[in-house]
C-alpha positions as CSV (number, residue, x, y, z in Angstrom):
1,X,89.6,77.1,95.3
2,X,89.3,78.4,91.7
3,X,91.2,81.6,90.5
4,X,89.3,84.6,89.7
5,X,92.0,87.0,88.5
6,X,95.5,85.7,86.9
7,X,98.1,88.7,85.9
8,X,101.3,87.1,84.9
9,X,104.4,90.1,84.1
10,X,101.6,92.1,83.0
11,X,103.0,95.6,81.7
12,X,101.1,98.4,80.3
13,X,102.5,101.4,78.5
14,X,101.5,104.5,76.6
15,X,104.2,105.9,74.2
16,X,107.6,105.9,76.6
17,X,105.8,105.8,79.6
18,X,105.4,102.5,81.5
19,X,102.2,102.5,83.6
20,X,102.1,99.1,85.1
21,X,105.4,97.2,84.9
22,X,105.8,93.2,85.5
23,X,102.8,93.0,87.5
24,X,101.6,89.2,88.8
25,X,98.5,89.3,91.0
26,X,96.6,86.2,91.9
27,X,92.8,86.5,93.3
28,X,91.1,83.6,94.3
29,X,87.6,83.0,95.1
30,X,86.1,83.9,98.7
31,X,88.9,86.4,98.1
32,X,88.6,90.6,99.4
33,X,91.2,92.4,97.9
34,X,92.4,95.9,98.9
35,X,95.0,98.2,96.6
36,X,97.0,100.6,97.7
37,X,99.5,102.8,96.8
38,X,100.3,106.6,95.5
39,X,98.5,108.5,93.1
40,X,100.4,107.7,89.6
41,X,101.2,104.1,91.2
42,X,99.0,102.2,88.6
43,X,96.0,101.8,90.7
44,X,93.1,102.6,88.4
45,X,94.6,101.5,85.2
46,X,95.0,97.3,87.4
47,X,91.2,97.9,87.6
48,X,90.8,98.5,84.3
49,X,92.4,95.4,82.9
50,X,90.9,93.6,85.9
51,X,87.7,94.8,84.4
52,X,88.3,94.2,80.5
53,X,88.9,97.5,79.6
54,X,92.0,97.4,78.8
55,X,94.5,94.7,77.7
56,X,98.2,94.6,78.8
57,X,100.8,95.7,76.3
58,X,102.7,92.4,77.7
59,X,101.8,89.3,79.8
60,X,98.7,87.7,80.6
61,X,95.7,88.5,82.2
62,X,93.3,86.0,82.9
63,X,89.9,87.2,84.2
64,X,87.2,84.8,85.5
65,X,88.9,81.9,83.4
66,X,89.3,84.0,80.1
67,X,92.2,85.3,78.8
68,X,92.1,89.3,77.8
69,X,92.2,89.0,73.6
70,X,91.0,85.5,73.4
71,X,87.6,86.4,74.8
72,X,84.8,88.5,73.7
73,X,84.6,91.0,76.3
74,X,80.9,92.1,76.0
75,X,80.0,89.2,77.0
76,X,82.8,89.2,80.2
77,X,81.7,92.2,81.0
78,X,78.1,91.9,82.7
79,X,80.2,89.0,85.0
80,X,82.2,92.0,86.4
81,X,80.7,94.7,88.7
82,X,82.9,98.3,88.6
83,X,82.1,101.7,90.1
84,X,84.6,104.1,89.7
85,X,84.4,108.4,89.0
86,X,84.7,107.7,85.3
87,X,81.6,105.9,85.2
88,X,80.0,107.9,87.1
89,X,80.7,111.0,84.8
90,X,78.7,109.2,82.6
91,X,75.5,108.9,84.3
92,X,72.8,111.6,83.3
93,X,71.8,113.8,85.9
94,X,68.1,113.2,84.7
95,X,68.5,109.7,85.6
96,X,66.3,108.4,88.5
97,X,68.2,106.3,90.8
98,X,66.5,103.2,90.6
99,X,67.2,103.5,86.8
100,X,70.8,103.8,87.0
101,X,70.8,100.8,88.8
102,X,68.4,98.7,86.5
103,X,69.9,100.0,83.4
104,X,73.4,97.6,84.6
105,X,71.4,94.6,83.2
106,X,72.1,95.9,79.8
107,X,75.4,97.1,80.4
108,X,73.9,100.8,80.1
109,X,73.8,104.6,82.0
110,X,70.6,105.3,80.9
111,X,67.0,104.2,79.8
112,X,66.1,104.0,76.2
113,X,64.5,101.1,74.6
114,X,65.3,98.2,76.8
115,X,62.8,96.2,78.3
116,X,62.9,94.9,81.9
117,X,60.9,92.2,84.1
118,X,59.0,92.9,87.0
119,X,61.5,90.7,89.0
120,X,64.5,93.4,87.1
121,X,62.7,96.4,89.0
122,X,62.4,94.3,92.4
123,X,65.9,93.4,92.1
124,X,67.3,97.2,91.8
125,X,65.0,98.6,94.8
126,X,66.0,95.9,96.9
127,X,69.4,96.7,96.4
128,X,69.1,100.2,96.9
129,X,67.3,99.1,100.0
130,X,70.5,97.5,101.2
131,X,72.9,100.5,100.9
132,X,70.2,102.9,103.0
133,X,69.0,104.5,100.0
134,X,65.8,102.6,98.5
135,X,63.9,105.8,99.2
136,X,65.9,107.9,97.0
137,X,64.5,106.0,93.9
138,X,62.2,108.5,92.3
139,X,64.5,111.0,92.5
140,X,67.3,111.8,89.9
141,X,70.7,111.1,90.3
142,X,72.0,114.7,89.8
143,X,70.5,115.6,93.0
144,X,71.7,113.5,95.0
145,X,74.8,114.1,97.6
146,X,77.9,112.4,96.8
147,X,77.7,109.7,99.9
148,X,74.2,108.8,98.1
149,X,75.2,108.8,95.0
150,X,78.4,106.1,96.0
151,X,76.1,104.2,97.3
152,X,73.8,104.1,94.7
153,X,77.1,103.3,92.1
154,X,77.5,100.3,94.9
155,X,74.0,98.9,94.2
156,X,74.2,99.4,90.2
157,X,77.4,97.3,90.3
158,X,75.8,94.4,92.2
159,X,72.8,94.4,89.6
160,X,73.7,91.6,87.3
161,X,74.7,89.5,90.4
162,X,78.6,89.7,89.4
163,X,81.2,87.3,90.3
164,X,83.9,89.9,90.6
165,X,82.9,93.3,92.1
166,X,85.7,96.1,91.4
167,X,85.7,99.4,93.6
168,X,87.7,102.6,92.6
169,X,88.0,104.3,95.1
170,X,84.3,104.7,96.1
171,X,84.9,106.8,99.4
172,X,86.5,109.6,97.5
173,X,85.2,112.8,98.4
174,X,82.8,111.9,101.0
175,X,82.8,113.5,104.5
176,X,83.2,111.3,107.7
177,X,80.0,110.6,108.6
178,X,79.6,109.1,104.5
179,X,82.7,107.3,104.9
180,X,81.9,105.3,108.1
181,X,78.6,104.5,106.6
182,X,80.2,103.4,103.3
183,X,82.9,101.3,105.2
184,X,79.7,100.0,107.1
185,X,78.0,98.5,103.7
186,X,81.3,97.1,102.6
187,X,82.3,95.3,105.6
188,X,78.3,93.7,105.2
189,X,79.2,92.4,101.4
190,X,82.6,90.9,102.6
191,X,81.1,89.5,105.6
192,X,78.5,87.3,103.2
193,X,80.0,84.3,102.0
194,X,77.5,84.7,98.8
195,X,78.8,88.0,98.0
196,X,81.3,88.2,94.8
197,X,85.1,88.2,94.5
198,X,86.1,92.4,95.6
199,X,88.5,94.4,95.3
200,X,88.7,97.6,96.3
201,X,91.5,100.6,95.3
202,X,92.3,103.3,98.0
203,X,95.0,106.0,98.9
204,X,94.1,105.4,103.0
205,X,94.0,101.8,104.8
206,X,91.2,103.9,107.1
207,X,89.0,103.0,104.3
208,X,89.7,99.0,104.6
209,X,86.0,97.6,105.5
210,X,86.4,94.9,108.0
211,X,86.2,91.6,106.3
212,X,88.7,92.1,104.1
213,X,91.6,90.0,103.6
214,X,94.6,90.7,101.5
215,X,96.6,93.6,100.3
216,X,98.6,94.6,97.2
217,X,100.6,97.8,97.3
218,X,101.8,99.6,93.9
219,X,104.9,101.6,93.8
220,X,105.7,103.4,90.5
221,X,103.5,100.8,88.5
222,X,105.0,97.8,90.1
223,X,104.1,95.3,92.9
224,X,106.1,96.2,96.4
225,X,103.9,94.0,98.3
226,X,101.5,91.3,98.2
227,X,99.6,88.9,100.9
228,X,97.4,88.1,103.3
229,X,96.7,92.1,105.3
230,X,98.1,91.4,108.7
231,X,101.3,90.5,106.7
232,X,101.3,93.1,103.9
233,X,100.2,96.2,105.6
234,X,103.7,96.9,108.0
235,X,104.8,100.1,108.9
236,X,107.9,99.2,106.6
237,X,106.0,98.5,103.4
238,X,103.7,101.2,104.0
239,X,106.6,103.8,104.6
240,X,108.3,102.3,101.1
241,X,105.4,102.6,99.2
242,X,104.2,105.7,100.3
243,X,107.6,107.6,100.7
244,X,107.0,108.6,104.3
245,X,108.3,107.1,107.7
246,X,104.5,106.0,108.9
247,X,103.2,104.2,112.4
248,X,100.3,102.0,110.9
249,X,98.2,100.6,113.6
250,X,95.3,98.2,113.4
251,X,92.2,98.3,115.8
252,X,88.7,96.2,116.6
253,X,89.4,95.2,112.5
254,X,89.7,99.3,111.6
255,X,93.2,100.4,110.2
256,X,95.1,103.6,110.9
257,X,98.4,105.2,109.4
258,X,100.0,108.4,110.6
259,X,103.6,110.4,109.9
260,X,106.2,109.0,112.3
261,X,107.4,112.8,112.8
């Protein structure tokens, strides 16, 4: 089993403030990752050096067998798939959907120049095909609801065929009914044995897809918790990380956390 991600007492700070602090994370291939952990625990900014857009103040990350400021990471990049709200602030509303998901072969948001095959544009619709949304193509992206539009962020990140596919949280702001079928989609890439390394960052273990496999928790920037789910995600380190006495149950692969009081 090869390694995928390797953070050894990786810290990260900005003036006084320490955002990550010590963090070692292992992710092996065959691997589905979920993070959890308070807003301001150091979610997002993991993804980013997961992702090579950052680089650690101290330690070592090691991502897809290079090591962050011994590698060029344009060319890393295109082997990583990420959808988060910043990137998504940075799509054109003009865009047509199956042009934000074709322009990821270039590492882009939108058209300009670039030149793509006939088997470029068969490869975006048929991924928008798989998250429910393949007729949505001609239309632009700024019309689209937000469920849509996740989904469509979900199928741009799987363009370039990634070996490591990094999710922000991508059910933020949707409504139930979005949720469920998000979860749905997510639970069908970490069923597939050919799908990519994932991790995904949440606030809410009702979000885990079924499929998935192991758990880190974040508290103030540093691990509390790491291992397989059924062992990571207990009422205790849930309560610890979170700050509140919680009752976390787990049902037909489907997890649930409410206030003890």
């Amino acid at each position: 089993m090869s390694t995928v991600l390797d953070l050894q007492d990786v810290s990260l700070r900005r003036g006084p403030k320490t955002i990550l602090d010590r963090v070692t994370w292992t992710v092996d291939d065959g691997d589905r990752w979920v993070v959890l952990g308070r807003n301001g625990a150091g979610k997002t900014t993991l993804l980013q050096i997961a992702s090579g857009a950052m680089h650690p103040s101290s330690g070592t990350a090691d991502v897809l067998g290079s090591r962050l400021g011994a590698v060029d990471v344009f060319e890393l990049r295109p082997r990583i798939g990420v959808t988060s709200a910043a990137l998504a602030d940075r799509i054109a509303g003009s865009e047509t959907v199956v042009d934000v998901v074709l322009t990821a072969a270039y590492g882009m948001t939108g058209r300009w120049r670039e030149q793509y095959e006939a088997l470029d544009h068969e490869r975006a619709r048929a991924l928008l095909d798989v998250f429910g949304v393949g007729h949505l193509a001609g239309r632009r992206f700024g019309t689209l609801s937000e469920g849509e539009r996740k989904r469509t962020q979900i199928a741009r990140s799987l363009m370039t065929d990634p070996e490591l596919l990094l999710l922000d949280e991508p059910a933020a702001g949707l409504d139930l009914g979005g949720r469920e079928e998000l979860v749905a989609a997510l639970s069908e890439i970490a069923a597939d044995p050919r799908s990519p390394v994932l991790v995904l960052v949440t606030h809410h273990v009702e979000e885990i897809p079924a499929g998935f496999t192991h758990a880190l928790l974040l508290r103030d920037g540093a691990v509390h918790a790491a291992g397989p789910l059924e062992e990571t995600l207990t009422p205790q380190n849930l309560s610890q990380t979170f700050g509140v006495d919680l009752v976390v149950e787990r049902h037909d692969h489907r997890w649930t956390a409410r206030s003890r009081t």
